[in-house]
ZAMARGU-4260 file (C-alpha; in steps of 0.2 Angstrom, whole numbers, plus 5000, padded with zeros to 4 digits):
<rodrens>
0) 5621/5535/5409 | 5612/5545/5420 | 5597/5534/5421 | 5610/5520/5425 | 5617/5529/5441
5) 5601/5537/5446 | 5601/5526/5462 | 5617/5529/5467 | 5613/5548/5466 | 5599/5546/5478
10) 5608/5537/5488 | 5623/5552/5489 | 5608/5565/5492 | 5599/5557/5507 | 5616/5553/5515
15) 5621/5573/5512 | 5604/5578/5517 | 5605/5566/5535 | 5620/5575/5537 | 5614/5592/5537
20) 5598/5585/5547 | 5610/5579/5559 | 5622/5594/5561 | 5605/5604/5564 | 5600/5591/5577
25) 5618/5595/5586 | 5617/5612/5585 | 5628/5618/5601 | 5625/5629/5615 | 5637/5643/5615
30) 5641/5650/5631 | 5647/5669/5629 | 5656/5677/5643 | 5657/5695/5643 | 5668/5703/5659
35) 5684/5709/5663 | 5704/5704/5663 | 5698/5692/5675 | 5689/5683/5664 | 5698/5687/5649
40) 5707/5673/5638 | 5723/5681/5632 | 5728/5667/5619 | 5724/5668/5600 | 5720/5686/5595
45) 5718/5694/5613 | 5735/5703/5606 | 5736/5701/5588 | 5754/5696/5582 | 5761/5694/5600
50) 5764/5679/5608 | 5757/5674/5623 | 5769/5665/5630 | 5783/5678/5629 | 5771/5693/5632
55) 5759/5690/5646 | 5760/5672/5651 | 5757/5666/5665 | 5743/5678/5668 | 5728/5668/5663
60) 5709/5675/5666 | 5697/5660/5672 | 5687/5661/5654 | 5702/5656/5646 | 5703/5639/5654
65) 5682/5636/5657 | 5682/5627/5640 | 5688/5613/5649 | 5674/5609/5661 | 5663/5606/5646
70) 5667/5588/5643 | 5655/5573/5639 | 5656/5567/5656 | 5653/5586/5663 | 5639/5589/5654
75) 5625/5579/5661 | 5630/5587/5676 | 5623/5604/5668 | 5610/5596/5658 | 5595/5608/5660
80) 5605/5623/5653 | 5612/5614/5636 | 5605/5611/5620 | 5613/5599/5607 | 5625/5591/5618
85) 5638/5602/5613 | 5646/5619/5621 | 5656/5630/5617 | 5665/5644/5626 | 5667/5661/5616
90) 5677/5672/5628 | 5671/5690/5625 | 5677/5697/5641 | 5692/5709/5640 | 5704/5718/5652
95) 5699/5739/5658 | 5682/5734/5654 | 5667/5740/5661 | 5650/5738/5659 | 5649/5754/5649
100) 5665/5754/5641 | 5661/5734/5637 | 5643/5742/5625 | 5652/5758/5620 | 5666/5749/5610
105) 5653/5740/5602 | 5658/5722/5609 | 5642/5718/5615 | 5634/5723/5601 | 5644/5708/5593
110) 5638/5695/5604 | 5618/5702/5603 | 5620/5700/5583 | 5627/5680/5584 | 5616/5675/5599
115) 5606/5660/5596 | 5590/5654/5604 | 5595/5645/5620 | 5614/5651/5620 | 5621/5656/5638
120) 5629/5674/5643 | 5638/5673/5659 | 5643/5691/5664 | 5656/5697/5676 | 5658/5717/5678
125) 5662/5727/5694 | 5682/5729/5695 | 5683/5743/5684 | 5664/5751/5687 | 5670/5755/5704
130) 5685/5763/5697 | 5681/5781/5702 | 5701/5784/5699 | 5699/5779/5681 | 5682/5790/5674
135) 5687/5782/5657 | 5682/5766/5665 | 5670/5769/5679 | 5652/5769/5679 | 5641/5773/5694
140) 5632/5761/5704 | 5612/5765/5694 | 5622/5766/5678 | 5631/5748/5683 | 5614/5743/5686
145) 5606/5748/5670 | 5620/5740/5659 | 5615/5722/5669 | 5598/5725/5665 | 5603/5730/5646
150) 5614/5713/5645 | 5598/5703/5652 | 5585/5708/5645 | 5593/5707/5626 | 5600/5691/5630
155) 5581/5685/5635 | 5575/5695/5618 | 5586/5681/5607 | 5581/5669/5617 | 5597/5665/5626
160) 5601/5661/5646 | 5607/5676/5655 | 5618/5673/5671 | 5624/5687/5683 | 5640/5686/5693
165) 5647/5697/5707 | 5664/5702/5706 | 5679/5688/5708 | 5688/5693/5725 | 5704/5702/5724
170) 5716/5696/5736 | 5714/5707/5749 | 5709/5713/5761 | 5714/5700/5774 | 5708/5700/5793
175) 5711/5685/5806 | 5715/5673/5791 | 5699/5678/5783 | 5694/5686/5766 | 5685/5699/5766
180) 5675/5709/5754 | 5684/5725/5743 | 5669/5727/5731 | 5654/5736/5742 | 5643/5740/5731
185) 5648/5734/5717 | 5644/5716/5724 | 5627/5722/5729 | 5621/5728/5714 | 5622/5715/5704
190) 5612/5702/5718 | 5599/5717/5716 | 5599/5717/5699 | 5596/5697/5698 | 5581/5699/5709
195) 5573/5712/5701 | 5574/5701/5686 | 5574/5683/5691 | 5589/5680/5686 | 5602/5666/5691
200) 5614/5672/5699 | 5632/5664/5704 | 5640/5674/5718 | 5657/5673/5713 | 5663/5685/5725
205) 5657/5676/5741 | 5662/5660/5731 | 5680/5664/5728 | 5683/5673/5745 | 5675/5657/5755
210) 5688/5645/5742 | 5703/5657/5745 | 5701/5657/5763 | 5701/5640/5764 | 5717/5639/5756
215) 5725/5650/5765 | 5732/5669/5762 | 5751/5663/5758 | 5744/5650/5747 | 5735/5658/5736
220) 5746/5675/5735 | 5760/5665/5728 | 5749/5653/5718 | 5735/5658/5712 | 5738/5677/5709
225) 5749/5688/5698 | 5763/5688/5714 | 5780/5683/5703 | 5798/5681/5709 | 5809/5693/5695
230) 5817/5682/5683 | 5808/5668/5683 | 5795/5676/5668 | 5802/5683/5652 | 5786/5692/5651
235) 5791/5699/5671 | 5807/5698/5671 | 5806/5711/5688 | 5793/5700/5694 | 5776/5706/5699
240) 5766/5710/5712 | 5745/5709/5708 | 5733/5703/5718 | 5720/5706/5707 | 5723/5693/5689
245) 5728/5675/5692 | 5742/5663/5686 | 5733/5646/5678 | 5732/5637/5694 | 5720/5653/5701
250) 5712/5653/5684 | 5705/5634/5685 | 5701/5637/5703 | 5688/5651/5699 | 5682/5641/5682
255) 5680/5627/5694 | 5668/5639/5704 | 5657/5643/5693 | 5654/5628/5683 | 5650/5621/5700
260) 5637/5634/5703 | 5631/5630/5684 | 5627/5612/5691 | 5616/5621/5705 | 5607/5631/5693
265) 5603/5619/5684 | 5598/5605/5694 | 5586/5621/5701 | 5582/5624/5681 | 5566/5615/5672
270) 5573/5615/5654 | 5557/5621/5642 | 5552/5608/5629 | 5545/5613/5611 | 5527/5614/5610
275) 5522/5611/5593 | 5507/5603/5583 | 5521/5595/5575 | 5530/5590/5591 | 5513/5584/5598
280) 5511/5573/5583 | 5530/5566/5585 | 5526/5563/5606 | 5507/5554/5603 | 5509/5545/5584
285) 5517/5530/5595 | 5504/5527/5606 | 5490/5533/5594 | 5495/5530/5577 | 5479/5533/5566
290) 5480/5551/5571 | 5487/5566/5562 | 5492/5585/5564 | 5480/5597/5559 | 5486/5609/5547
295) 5481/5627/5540 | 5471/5630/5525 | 5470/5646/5517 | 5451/5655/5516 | 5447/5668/5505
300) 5433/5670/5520 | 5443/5678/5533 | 5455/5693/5532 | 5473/5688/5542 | 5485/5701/5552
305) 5499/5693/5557 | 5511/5698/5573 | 5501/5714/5577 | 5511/5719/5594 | 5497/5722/5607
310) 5507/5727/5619 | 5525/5729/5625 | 5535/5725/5639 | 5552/5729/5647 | 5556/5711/5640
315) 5551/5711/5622 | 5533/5715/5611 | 5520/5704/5613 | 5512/5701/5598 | 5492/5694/5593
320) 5487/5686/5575 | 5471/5692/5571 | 5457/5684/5559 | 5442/5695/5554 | 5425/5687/5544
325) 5426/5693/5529 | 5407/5691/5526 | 5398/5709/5529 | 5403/5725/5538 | 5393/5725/5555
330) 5405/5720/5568 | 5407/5703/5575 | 5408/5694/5592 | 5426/5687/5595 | 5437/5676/5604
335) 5451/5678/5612 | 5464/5662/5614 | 5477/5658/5624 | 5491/5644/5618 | 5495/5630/5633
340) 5514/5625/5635 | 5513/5624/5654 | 5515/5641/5655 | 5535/5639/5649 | 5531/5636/5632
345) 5523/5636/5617 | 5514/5650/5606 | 5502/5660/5598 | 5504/5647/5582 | 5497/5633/5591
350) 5481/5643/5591 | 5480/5647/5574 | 5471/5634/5566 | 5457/5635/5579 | 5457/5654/5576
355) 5454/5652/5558 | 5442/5640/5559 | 5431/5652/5571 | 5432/5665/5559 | 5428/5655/5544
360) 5412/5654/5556 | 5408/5672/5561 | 5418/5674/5574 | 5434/5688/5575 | 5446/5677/5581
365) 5463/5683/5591 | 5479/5673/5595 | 5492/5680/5605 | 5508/5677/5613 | 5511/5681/5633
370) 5524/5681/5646 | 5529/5664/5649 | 5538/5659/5666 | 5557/5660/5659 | 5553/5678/5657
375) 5542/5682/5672 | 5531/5672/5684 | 5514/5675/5689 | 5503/5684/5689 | 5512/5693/5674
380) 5503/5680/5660 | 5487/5685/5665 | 5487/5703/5665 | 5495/5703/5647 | 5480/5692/5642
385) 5468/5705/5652 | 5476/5717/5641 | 5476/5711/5628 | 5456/5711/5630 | 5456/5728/5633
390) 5467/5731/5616 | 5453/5723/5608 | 5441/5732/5615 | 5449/5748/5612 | 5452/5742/5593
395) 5434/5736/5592 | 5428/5747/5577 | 5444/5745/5567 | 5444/5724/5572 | 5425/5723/5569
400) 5423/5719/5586 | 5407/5719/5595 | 5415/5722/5612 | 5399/5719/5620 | 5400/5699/5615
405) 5420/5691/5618 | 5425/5674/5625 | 5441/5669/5629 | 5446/5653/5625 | 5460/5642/5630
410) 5471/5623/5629 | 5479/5614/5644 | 5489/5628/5655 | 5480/5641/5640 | 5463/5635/5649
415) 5468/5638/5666 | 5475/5656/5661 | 5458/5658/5651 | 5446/5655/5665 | 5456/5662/5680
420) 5455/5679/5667 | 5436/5674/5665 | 5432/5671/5682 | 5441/5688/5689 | 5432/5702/5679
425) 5441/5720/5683 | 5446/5713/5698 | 5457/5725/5708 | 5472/5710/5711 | 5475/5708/5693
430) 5473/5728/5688 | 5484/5734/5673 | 5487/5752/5668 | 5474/5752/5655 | 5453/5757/5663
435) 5446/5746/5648 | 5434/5732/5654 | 5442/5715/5653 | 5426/5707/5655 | 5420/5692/5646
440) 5405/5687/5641 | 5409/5667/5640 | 5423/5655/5644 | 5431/5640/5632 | 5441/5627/5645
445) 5447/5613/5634 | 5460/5602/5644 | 5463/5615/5658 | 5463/5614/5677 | 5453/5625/5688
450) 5463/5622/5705 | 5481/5622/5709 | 5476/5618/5727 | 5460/5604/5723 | 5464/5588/5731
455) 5463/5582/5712 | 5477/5593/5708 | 5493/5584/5704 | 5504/5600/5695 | 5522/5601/5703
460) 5539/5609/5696 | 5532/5617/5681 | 5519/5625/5690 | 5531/5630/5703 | 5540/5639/5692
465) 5526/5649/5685 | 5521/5652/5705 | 5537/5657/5710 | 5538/5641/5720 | 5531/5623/5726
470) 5517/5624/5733 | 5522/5622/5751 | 5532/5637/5745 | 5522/5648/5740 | 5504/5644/5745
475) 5496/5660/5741 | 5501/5660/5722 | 5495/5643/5720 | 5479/5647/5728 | 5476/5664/5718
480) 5479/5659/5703 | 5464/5644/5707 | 5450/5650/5695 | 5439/5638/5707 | 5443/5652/5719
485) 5434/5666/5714 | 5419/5657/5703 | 5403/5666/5708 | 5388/5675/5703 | 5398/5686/5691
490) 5405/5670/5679 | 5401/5669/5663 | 5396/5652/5656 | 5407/5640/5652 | 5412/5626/5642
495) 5426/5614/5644 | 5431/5599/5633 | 5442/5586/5641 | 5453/5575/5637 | 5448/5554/5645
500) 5466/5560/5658 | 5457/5565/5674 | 5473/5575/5680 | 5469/5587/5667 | 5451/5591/5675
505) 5455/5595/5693 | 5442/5607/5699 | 5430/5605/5687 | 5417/5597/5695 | 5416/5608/5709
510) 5415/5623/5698 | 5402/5618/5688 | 5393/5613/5707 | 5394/5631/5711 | 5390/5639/5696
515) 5375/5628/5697 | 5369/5637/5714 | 5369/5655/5702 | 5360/5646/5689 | 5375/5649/5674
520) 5376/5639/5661 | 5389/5625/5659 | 5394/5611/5647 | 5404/5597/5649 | 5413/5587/5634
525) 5423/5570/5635 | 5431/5565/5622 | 5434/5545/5624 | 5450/5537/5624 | 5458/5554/5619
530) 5476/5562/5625 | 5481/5579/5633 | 5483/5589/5617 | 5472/5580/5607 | 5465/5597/5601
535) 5482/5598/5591 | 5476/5583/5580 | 5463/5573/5570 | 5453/5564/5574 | 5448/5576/5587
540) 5450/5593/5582 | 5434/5594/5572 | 5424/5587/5589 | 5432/5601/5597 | 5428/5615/5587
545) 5412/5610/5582 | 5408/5609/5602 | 5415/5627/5604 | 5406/5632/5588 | 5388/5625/5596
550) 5392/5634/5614 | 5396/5651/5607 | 5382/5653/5597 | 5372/5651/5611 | 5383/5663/5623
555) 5385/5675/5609 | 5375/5677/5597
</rodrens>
C-alpha cells in the first residue's frame, strides 16, 4: 500500500517543503517603533479589557495608523530599507515614556530579544525626557543622549536598521503665523546623537512644524490636535483641550511625514547584498556553468579556533578564526586575511577555505571580521585590520607565530584593505591604541584596486559609502585610502592575482612601475577568461592558492 502511494508522498513533501522555502524567502521586515503617546497605538491591548472607542478614541498616536503607508505600491518607494517584500509595523511606543523609563520597564528589552537581522527601529523620545516637572519621567540631556546611543547600537548588534527622530512639534508656541520650536535641547540632541553615529535621522520636529504651519494655527488646533468641543466624545464628554496628541486626521499627517523621509533615506541608502561562496556560485553558474563552489574539508593537519574576539568595539566584538599547523612546535609564519564584500558585506567565512588550505601548508593562518560601512566608514576597517596584526603579534607564542615573517592577504575590496595596511607600516594617520608593529613582511592582492583616484578607477556608490562620500565629495578619503598613494621604498613585496576584468586592476600597473624603481619584488597573475570572485570557485581556486603558496615561500620562508 505504501509502495503504491510512494509517489504521491513525494509529491505532498516537496510541495510542504517549497512552502517553507518560500515562506523563508518572504520573511518580512519588521519595523519597531519605540517613543512616546505620540507615537503610541492605543487599539488592541494598549488598555487591556477597555474599549478604545469608548475610552480614549479619538486620540490616535501616528504609529497607530503608519501600517498603512506600507502597501505594494508604497514599497518600492522604500525599496533599499526592506527585505522580503513585506512590513510590518509593531507599535512599542507608549504614553509617559521616556528614554529611561522606556529600558527600565523592560520594554526595550522585548524588542532587542525578537529583533531580526535587517528589521527597522524607528525611535521617537523627547516630550517626556524634558519633563524636569515629572522626575519619574525626566532624564537629562547626557542621559537622553546615552539611551539614543544604547537603542542604536543594539539595534546595529542584531543587525537591524536604526532610525532617530527629533520630537513631533507640540502646537505651540505660535509667532507671526509661524511654528516655532518648544523642545530646545531635546531636539538637539538627538541630531548630535545621529552624527556621532552616522545614523539616519528624520527631523520630525522641523518636519511637523514646517507642515503645521503651512496649514495654518486654526486649522490644525481644531483638526489635528486633541482640542474637542464637550459632548461631542463619550470618551471627553467636557471636551479637551491638548495641544500635544492628535485626533486621526493629525495622526496620518505625521505618519505621512515620516514615511516620506523613509523614501529619502532610502533612495540615499545602498542596500547590502549577501556575499556568499554559495551566493557567488548562485550570481556566476549562468554565465560559467562548469564551475563549482569550493567547499571545507576537515584536516587532522591543522588545529582550528573558531570566533576568537580580537578586539572589541563600541559596536560589537570582532572576531578572527584562527588555523595553526599542526606539524612541529617551532613557531610559524602567518597570514593575515581580509574577506572582500565592497567593504559593506561579506565575512570572515569567505576566508576560510583559503586559510585552511595555507595551514595544511605551514603557514598560521588568520581570518577575521571588521567594521564594515553600515557600522562605520573609513578609516575604521583598516585600523581594526592593523590591530588585528598587532593582536597576533602580541599572541605570537601562544599562536606559534613567528612575528618576524606575516603577510596580509586579501579578495576584491579585502585586497584593497590589505595592501593600503601593507603599504602604510606604523604610520601615524592610521594609529590605534595598541604600540605593536603592524608591519608586514609581504602582500597578497588578488582582485583588488590599488587607486580610488587612478584614471583606471571606476568605483562609485559603494565606495562612497565607505569614504563618507562620492568622490567629488570627499576627495581626500578617496585619495587616502589609494594604497598607490604611499607605495615606496618601505613596501613589501607583492603579489596580485586578477581576474581577465580590467576594472578590478586600477593602479596596478603603476604600482608595480614604482616599486620597480626600489628594486621589490612583484608578481603578476591573470587568470584567462575568469570573473570577479573567481577565488570563491573551482576551477580557479586551486591556481590561486597555489600562486600564493609559490610567493610566500619565497617572501617568508
Amino acid at each position: 500500500m505504501l509502495r503504491r502511494y510512494k509517489p504521491l508522498y513525494l509529491l505532498l513533501f516537496t510541495i510542504i517543503a517549497n512552502c517553507f522555502i518560500l515562506q523563508a524567502q518572504e520573511k518580512p521586515t519588521t519595523i519597531y517603533l519605540i517613543g512616546d503617546s505620540t507615537m503610541a497605538d492605543y487599539t488592541g491591548d494598549y488598555d487591556p479589557d477597555k474599549d478604545y472607542m469608548e475610552t480614549r478614541y479619538p486620540v490616535t498616536g501616528w504609529g497607530q495608523v503608519f501600517q498603512q503607508f506600507f502597501v505594494d505600491d508604497s514599497l518600492s518607494q522604500i525599496k533599499n530599507l526592506i527585505f522580503g517584500g513585506q512590513v510590518i509595523v509593531d507599535d512599542r511606543a507608549r504614553g509617559g515614556r521616556s528614554t529611561r523609563t522606556f529600558f527600565q520597564e523592560g520594554r526595550w528589552r522585548s524588542v532587542f530579544e525578537n529583533l531580526q537581522p535587517n528589521d527597522i527601529v524607528i525611535m521617537q523620545f523627547g516630550h517626556n525626557d524634558a519633563a524636569e516637572n515629572k522626575p519619574e519621567r525626566y532624564v537629562d540631556i547626557e542621559g537622553y543622549k546615552e539611551f539614543l546611543r544604547l537603542y542604536v547600537s543594539q539595534t546595529r548588534e542584531k543587525g537591524g536598521l536604526p532610525i532617530i527622530l527629533t520630537p513631533v512639534a507640540r502646537n505651540y508656541p505660535w509667532e507671526n503665523g509661524v511654528l516655532k520650536d518648544v523642545h530646545g535641547d531635546y531636539d538637539i540632541a538627538p541630531k548630535e546623537v545621529a552624527e556621532e553615529m552616522d545614523v539616519n535621522l528624520i527631523d520630525l520636529n522641523r518636519l511637523s512644524q514646517a507642515y503645521f504651519t503651512s496649514k495654518g494655527k486654526d486649522f490644525v488646533t481644531k483638526n489635528y490636535f486633541m482640542n474637542l468641543p464637550a459632548g461631542k466624545y463619550k470618551a471627553y464628554p467636557e471636551g479637551q483641550n491638548d495641544n500635544t496628541h492628535f485626533q486621526p486626521k493629525g495622526a496620518e499627517a505625521i505618519a505621512q511625514l515620516v514615511f516620506n523621509d523613509l523614501k529619502r533615506i532610502s533612495s540615499n541608502t545602498i542596500k547590502p547584498k549577501p556575499y556568499t561562496i554559495e551566493t557567488t556560485y548562485e550570481k556566476l553558474k549562468k554565465h560559467y556553468p562548469e564551475i563549482s563552489p569550493i567547499s571545507e574539508d576537515k584536516s587532522s593537519e591543522i588545529i582550528s579556533i573558531e570566533n576568537v574576539i580580537y578586539k572589541t568595539t563600541k559596536e560589537k566584538d570582532l572576531t578572527a578564526d584562527v588555523f595553526i599547523p599542526n606539524k612541529k612546535k617551532e613557531n610559524y609564519p602567518a597570514v593575515l586575511l581580509i574577506h572582500g564584500g565592497g567593504w559593506i558585506s561579506g565575512s570572515k567565512e569567505n576566508q576560510k577555505i583559503m586559510a585552511q588550505k595555507l595551514a595544511e601548508n605551514g603557514y598560521v593562518s588568520v581570518s577575521i571580521n571588521y567594521t564594515l560601512s553600515t557600522v562605520a566608514p573609513y578609516p575604521q576597517a583598516v585600523l581594526d585590520i592593523k590591530d588585528a596584526l598587532k593582536w597576533m603579534r602580541t599572541h605570537g607564542d601562544n599562536l606559534k607565530i613567528d612575528t618576524d615573517k606575516i603577510a596580509v592577504l586579501g579578495a576584491s575590496a579585502g585586497a584593497q584593505l590589505a595592501t593600503l595596511v601593507g603599504v602604510t607600516p606604523n604610520n601615524p594617520s592610521f594609529k590605534t591604541s595598541s604600540s605593536v608593529s603592524d608591519k608586514v613582511q609581504a602582500i597578497v592582492n588578488i582582485d583588488g584596486i590599488t587607486s580610488f583616484i587612478h584614471p583606471e578607477a571606476e568605483e562609485s556608490e559603494i565606495a562612497g559609502k565607505w569614504l563618507g562620500g562620492l568622490r567629488n565629495e570627499n576627495p581626500t578619503n578617496w585619495k587616502s585610502a589609494s594604497p598607490l598613494e604611499y607605495a615606496g621604498e618601505d613596501t613589501p613585496p607583492i603579489l596580485f592575482v586578477n581576474s581577465a576584468q580590467p576594472r578590478f586592476h586600477a593602479g596596478r600597473d603603476d604600482m608595480i612601475l614604482k616599486l620597480d624603481e626600489y628594486n621589490i619584488y612583484a608578481e603578476v597573475h591573470t587568470l584567462p577568461d575568469s570573473p570577479h570572485s573567481f577565488w570563491l570557485m573551482n576551477p580557479w581556486f586551486q591556481p590561486t592558492l597555489k600562486y600564493t603558496l609559490d610567493f610566500l615561500k619565497k617572501t617568508l620562508k
